[in-house]
N, C-alpha and C positions, 0 to 999 in steps of 0.2 A: 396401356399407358407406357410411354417410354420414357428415359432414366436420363440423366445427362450420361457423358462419358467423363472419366477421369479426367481427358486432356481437356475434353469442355469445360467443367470447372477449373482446371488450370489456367486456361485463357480468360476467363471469368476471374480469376484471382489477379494473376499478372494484369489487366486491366483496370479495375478497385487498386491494387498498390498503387498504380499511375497518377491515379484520380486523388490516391489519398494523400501522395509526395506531392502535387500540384497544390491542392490545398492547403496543405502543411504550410509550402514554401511560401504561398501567396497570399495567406489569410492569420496564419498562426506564428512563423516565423521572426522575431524580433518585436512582436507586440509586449503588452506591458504585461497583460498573463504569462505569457512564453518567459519574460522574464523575472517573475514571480515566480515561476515551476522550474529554472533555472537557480536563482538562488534556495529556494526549497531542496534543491538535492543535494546543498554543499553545506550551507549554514548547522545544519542541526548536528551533522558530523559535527565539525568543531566545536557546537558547543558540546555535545557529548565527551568528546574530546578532555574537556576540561573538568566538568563534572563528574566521571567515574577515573574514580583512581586506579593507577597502572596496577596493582597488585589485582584488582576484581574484572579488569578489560575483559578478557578471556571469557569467562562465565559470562557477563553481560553480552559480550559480542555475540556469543553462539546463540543467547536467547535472540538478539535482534534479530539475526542472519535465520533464524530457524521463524520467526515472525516473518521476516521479507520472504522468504522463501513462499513459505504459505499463501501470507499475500498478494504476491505476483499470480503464482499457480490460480488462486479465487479469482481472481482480477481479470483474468485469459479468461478462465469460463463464464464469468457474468457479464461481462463485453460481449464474448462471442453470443451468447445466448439473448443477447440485447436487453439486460436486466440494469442496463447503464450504460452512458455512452460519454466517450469526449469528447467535445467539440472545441477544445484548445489541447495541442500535446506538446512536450516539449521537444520529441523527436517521434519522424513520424511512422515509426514501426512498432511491433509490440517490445516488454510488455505497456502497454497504453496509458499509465500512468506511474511513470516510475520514479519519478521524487516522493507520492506517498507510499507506493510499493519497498521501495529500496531504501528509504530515508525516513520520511517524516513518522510513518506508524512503527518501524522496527525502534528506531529512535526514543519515540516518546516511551510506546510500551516499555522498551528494555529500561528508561527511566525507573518507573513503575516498580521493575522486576528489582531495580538494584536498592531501590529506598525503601523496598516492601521484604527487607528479608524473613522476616517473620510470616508466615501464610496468611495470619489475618491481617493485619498491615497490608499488607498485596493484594487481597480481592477488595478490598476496603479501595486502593488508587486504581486497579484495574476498574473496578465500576464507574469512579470517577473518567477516569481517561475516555473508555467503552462508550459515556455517557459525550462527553466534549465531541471525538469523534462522529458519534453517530447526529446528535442533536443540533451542535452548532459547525463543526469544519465542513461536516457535509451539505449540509443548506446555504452556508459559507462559500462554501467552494460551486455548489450549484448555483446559485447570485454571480458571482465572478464569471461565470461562464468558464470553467474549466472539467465540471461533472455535472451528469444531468440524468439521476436515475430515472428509468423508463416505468419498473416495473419492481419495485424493491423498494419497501418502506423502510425506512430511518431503524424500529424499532428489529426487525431483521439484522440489521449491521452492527446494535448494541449485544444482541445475543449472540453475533460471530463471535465479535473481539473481543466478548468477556469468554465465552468459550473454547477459543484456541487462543488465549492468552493463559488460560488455566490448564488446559493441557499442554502445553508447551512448558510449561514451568514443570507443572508432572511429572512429564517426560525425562527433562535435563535433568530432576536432581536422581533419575534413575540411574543414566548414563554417567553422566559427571563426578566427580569428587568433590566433596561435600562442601560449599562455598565457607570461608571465612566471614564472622556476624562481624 
């Protein structure tokens, strides 16, 4: 049995890019999803914006950014592994969906995290949120034609994101200094 070669799968990559910027530009491009996932990467900012007071930004924000961060990194491997897929993106490179990667999930969780200062308060809106995401934005967002798991039930993504929503909070108040109630 022979192997590809490294550059053969390079030519094999560089061609799927072609196919996938063609696509993009000619199918995804300025439709009414694209700009639905367009406003989705700005919108939540500002409202965030407004709702966490400057004194607790900081703390909040590392929680989002430490939630996005995650998120994208999961997102890369459950894409590649074809455990979900886009078929609308807003730009057409990784990571493949980054209004919910970079905005919408770091956003709401860090919600969560700021209105939940108390631990039980917080698993108490984390299961909520866990639940919203997993139950309705994702069948939501699957309807809309923007995500469309292959192979990854609903009830898998409720035990992610109550999972590294709970350690990520763990984590910070290891590292960080002790938030203001």
């Amino acid at each position: 049995m022979t192997f590809p070669s490294y550059d053969e799968v390079q030519a094999v990559r560089s061609e799927l890019k072609e196919v996938g910027y063609q696509h993009w530009l000619h199918s995804d491009l300025f439709t009414w999803q694209w700009w639905g996932l367009l406003i989705a990467s700005i919108l939540p900012w500002i409202i965030w914006g407004y709702l966490i007071k400057k004194e607790h930004r900081l703390h909040v924000f590392a929680f989002a950014m430490s939630i996005g961060i995650i998120s994208s990194i999961l997102d890369v491997i459950g894409a590649d592994l074809l455990l979900w897929e886009y078929p609308t993106k807003l730009f057409p490179m990784i990571p493949p969906l980054f209004p919910a990667d970079l905005t919408v999930i770091p956003v709401t969780f860090s919600l969560a995290y700021y209105y939940g200062k108390k631990w039980r308060v917080y698993i108490l809106n984390i299961f909520i949120v866990a639940f919203l995401f997993s139950y309705v934005i994702e069948p939501f967002c699957a309807w809309i034609q923007v995500y469309r798991p292959t192979n990854f039930p609903h009830w898998l993504s409720f035990i992610g994101f109550t999972l590294i929503s709970l350690l990520v909070r763990w984590f910070l108040e290891r590292i960080l200094p002790i938030r203001e109630q």
